[in-house]
C-alpha positions as CSV (number, residue, x, y, z in Angstrom):
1,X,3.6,-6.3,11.7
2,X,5.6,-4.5,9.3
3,X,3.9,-1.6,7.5
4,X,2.5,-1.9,3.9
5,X,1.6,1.5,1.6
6,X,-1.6,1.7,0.5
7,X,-2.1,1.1,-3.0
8,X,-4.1,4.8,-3.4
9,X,-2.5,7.2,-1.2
10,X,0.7,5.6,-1.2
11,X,1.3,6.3,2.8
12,X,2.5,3.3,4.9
13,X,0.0,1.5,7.4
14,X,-0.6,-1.7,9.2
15,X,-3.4,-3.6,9.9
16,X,-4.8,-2.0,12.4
17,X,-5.9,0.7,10.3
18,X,-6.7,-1.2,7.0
19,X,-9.5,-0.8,4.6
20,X,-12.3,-2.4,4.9
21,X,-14.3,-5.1,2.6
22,X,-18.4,-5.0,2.1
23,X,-18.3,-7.9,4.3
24,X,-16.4,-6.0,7.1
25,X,-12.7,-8.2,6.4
26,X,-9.9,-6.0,6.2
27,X,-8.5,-4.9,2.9
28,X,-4.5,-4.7,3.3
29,X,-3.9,-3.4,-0.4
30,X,-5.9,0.4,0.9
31,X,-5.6,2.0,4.3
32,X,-9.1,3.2,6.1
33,X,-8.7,6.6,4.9
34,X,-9.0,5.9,1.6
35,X,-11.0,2.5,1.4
36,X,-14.3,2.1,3.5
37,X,-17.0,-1.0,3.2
38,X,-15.7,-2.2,-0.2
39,X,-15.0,1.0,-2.3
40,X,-13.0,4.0,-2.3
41,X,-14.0,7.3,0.2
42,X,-13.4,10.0,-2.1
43,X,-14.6,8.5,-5.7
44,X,-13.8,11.7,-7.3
45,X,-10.3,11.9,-6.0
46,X,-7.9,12.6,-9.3
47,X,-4.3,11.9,-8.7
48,X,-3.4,15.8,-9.3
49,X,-5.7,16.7,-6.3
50,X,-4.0,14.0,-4.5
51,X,-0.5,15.3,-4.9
52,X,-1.8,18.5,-3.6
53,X,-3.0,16.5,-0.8
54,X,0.5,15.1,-0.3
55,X,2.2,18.7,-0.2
56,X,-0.4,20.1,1.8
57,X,0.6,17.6,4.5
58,X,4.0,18.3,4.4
59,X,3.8,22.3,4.2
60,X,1.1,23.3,6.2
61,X,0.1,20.2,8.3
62,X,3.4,19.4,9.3
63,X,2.3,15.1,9.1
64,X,5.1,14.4,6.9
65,X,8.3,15.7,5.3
66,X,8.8,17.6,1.6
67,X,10.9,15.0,1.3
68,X,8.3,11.9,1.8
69,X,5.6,13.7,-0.1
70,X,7.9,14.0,-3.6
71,X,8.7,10.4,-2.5
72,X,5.5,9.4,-2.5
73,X,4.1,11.3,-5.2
74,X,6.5,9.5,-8.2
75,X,5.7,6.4,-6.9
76,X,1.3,7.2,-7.2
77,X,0.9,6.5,-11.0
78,X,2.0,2.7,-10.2
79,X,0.1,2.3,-7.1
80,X,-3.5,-0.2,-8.3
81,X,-5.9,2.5,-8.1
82,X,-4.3,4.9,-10.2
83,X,-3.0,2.0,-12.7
84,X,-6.8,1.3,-13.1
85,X,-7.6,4.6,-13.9
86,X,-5.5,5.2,-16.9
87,X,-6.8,1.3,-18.3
């Protein structure tokens, strides 16, 4: 199955490691890591401490390029949970 990007952190994922629903189906608009039995893991998470997440992955955990990160951090303020945020 081709990979979708998760509608909070913006990283690509498949089904395998989907979000979840209360009622235990899997959620394909939020990976696991960021969507858990029907709501969000980190409810506090702002999308400035995300992007910090982002480049923290890419300069000292090595998990994904400079590149990717600045990728994925333009495209954050149109993924759904950050669109509801600013509503």
């Amino acid at each position: 199955m081709k990979p979708v990007i998760c509608q909070s952190c913006g990283l690509p994922f498949t089904i395998e490691i989907s979000g979840t629903n209360r009622d235990g189906s899997k959620n394909m608009d939020y990976c696991i890591n960021c969507f858990k039995n029907g709501e969000f893991v980190d409810h506090s998470l702002s999308l400035h401490e995300l992007e910090i997440k982002l480049l923290e992955m890419a300069e000292i955990h090595n998990e994904i390029s400079l590149e990717e990160a600045q990728q994925i951090i333009r495209i954050l303020p149109d993924l759904k949970r950050w669109k509801m945020s600013s509503i």
